[in-house]
N, C-alpha and C positions, 0 to 999 in steps of 0.2 A: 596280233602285233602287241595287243598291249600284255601279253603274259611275257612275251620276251623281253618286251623292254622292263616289265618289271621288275622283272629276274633277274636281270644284268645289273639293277640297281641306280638303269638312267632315272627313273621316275617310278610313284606308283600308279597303278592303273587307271588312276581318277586323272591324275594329273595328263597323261598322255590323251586321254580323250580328250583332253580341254585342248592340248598342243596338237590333235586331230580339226577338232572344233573351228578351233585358229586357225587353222592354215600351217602351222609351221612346220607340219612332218609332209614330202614328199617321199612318191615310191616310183619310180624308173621315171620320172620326171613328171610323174602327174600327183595335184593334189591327195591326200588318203583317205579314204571315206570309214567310218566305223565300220568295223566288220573285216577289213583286207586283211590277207593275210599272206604270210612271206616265205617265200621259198628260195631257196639255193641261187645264189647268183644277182637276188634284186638287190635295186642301189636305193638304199633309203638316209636320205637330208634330212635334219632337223635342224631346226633355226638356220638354214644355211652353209650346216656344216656337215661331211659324210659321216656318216655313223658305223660303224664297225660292227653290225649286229649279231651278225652270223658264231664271234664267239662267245656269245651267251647263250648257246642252243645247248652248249659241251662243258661248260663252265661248272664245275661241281656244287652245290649249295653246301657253304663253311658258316658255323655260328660257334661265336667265342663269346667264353663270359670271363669280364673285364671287371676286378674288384678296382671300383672309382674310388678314390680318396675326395676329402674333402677339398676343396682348392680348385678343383678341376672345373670346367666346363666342357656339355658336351654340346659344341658347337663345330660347324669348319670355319667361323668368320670370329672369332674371338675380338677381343677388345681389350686394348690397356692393358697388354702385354701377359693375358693371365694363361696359366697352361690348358691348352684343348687335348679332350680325350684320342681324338682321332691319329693324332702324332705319337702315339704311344702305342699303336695296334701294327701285328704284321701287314708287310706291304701286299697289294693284291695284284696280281699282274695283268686282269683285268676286273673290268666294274671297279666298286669302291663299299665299303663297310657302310652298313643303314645300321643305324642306332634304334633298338626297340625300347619307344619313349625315353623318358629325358629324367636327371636326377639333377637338382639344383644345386647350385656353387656348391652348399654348407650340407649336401647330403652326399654318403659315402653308401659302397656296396655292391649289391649286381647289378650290373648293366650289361642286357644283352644286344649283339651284335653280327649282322648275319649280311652277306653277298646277295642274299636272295629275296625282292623285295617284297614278291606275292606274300612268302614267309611272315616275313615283319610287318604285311599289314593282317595278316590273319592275326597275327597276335596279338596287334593294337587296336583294330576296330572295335568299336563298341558293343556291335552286337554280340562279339565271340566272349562277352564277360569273363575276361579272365583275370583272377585274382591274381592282387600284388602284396606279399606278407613283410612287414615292417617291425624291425625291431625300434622303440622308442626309449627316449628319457625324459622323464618327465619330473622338475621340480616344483614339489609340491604334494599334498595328500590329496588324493582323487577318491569322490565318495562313490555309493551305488548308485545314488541318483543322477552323477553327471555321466558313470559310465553308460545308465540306460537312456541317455538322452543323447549321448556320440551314437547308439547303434539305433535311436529311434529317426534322428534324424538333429541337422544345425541350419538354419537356415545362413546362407553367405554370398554374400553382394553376385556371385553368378550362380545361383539356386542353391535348391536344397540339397545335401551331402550326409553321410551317415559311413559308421564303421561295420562292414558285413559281421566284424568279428574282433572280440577284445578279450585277449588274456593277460592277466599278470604275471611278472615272469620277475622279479625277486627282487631287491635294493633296501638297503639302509638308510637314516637318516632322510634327508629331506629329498633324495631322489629317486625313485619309482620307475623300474622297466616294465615296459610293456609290449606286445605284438599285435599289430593292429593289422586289419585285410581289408582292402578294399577293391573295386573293380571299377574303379573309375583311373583313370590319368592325366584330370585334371591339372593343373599347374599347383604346386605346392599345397595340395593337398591335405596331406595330415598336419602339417603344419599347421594351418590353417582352423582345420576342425578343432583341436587341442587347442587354437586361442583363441576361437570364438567363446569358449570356456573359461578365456582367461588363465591358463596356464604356458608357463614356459616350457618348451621343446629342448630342451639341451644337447643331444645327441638323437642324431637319426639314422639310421640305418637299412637297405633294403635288403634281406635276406635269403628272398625266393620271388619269383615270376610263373605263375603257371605252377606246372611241376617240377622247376627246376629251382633247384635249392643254390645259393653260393657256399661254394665247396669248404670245408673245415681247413683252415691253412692257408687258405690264398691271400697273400699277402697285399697289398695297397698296391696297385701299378701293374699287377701279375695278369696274366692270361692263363684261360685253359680253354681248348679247343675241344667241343665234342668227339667224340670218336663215331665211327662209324654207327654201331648199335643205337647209340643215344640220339643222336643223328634221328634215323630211322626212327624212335620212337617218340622223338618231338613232331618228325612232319605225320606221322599214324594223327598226334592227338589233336592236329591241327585242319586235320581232313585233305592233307597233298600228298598225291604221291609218293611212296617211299622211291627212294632212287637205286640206281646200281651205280658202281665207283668201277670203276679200271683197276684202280689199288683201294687197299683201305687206308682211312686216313686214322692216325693215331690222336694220341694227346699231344699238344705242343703247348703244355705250359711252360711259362716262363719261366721254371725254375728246374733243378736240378732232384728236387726231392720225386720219390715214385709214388704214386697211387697206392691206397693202401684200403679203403673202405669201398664198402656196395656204392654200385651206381644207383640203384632205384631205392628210396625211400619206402616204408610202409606204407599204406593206405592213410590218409590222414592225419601225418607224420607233423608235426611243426617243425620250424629252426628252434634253436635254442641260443643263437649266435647273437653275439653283442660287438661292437666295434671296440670296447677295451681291449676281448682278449687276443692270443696271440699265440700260434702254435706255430711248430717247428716245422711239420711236414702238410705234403698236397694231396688232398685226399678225391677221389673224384666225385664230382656233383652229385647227391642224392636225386635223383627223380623219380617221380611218384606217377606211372603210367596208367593208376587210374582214375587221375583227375580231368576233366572234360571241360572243357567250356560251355557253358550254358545256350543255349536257342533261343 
């Protein structure tokens, strides 16, 4: 019970046991104990209300990667009129889009987005250590000694934090690019670690998840839907099932331009992507299928 309901996007699987736990999930009219499981035909209530489960069995797993501008929130309960991510994504006709972790008001970049909830917690839970690659701006000159102490470790009011990986990536004058990796999804994160140093942040950008790169071209607001293949070699590096489709689903990004570069990355491939630039066309997502999540 609780992989379907995951899947569908009602809850993840932690959460359903606790709504097990509770009392608040019945199945043909009797309470649901850990373990039940559902077959054709049963009537299962949550909080009181019928739940429609059966079409999350047939339901295809879709994940779109959504270049966030800055401004946005990704929330469904927004505040003080500011614009949420969620109101910008295709409609789903059933379940509803899970956001895989979160990028703050003043960060722009990939954010990925998937129907499939087991999906999106394989890729957030902690133990599957999966790296997040950051392009940064940084005002100010940054020496050796403070870089070896971001990747040795910062101490910060909720523990200690460190950058798995720090390369310089070029700027003039008093401002400094850099790509920084981390596998944590701590709450504003690198930010954080670069002021614990006392350095300004000026631009931040996230540029890959995993193996998945944000695409060359995809503009602020734009979508690109995995394709089948990619699809398939996201849930490989995630340890789920690869699935079969009735049809193949193509690309639906938001814009009019064609795909024009490899989908898969090299081995070990970095972005080289900054939020200044700005190209004309959509290129399809690099991804690098032999990056792994850690044990």
């Amino acid at each position: 019970m609780q992989k379907v309901l995951a899947r569908g996007g009602v809850g993840s699987r932690r959460e359903v046991e606790r709504w097990i736990t509770e009392g608040l999930l019945t199945l043909n009219g009797q309470p649901v104990s850990l373990g039940d499981r559902l077959k054709a035909g049963d009537n299962l209530i949550l909080k009181g209300r019928p739940l429609k489960w059966e079409k999350f069995r047939v339901q295809p797993t879709r994940v779109l990667i959504y270049h966030k501008p800055t401004g946005e929130v990704v929330t469904r309960n927004a505040t003080e009129d500011r614009p949420v991510v969620f109101k910008k994504l295709p409609k789903l006709q059933t379940g509803r889009w899970i956001a895989v972790g979160r990028l703050d008001i003043n960060t722009q970049g990939l954010l990925l987005l998937t129907n499939n909830g087991e999906l999106a917690n394989r890729l957030m839970h902690p133990s599957s250590e999966i790296d997040r690659e950051y392009a940064v701006r940084i005002l100010g000159e940054v020496s050796d000694d403070n870089l070896a102490q971001l990747k040795k470790g910062v101490q910060l009011e909720d523990g200690v934090a460190k950058f798995d990986d720090i390369q310089f990536n070029g700027g003039e004058g008093a401002n400094r690019w850099y790509h920084v990796t981390v596998k944590e999804g701590r709450n504003r994160l690198v930010r954080r670690l670069w002021e614990a140093l006392e350095f300004q942040v000026s631009r931040l950008m996230r540029v890959r998840y995993g193996p998945i790169f944000l695409p060359d071209g995809l503009s602020a607001r734009q979508t690109h839907e995995l394709t089948t293949k990619e699809l398939d070699d996201l849930l490989t590096f995630v340890d789920l099932p690869r699935e079969r489709f009735e049809h193949g689903t193509k690309s639906r990004s938001q814009t009019q331009a064609k795909a024009k570069s490899k989908t898969f990355a090299k081995p070990g491939a970095r972005s080289d992507r900054r939020p200044a630039e700005r190209n004309s066309s959509v290129k399809k997502p690099r991804f690098d299928k032999n990056r792994r999540p850690r044990k």
